[in-house]
Steps between C-alpha positions, in 0.01 A plus 500: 500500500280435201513837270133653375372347156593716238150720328513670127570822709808393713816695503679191311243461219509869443943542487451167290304676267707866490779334452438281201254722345795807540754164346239461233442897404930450472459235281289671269678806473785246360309416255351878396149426604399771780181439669321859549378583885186368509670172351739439736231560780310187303812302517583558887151387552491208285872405634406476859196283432773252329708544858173433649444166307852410487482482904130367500464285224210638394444402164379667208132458320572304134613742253452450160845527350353594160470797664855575465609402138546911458736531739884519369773270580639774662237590710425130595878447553547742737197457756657113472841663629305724778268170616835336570581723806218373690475105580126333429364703279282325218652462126188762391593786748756607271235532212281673696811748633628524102175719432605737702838503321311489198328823563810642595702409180224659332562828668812575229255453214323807613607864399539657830183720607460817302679377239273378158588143342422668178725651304 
């Protein structure tokens, strides 16, 4: 019995995607860099399109990797360590993934709301 071609919306894309963007959240919080709500909702999305293209092999448009000379070793280093639990995914998906980490690692640079950065 043949089984059904998989879709972006199947049942195994989806766990794929919960489960290594909830790994992923984990590995941040190692690493003191808390994506806020709205954030991690970002990342789940962005996370299951990888799944998606990781099964497909859909491939990404050309990037322009100047694009990413702001984002930190660290940042860039551990969207590298998150690409690695998914076979076939392109070198630049973890640049494009490391933004998001980016704009998390930024979060601890803010005061926290109500608070003034002035003193």
């Amino acid at each position: 019995m043949q089984q059904a071609a998989l879709t972006p919306e199947s049942a195994e894309i989806i766990e794929q995607g919960a489960t290594v963007t909830e790994k992923a959240i984990a590995l941040l919080g190692e690493h003191g860099i808390y994506p806020d709500s709205l954030q991690q909702k970002m990342l789940a999305t962005h996370i299951k399109a990888m799944a998606w293209r990781a099964y497909s092999g859909e491939s990404l448009p050309e990037l322009d990797m100047e694009m990413f000379d702001e984002i930190s070793k660290l940042a860039l280093s551990l969207a590298e360590q998150v690409c690695s639990w998914m076979d076939n995914l392109a070198y630049e998906e973890a640049h494009l993934l490391s933004v998001h980490f980016e704009v998390a690692k930024e979060n601890e640079l803010s005061p926290p709301k109500g608070e003034s950065s002035c003193q």
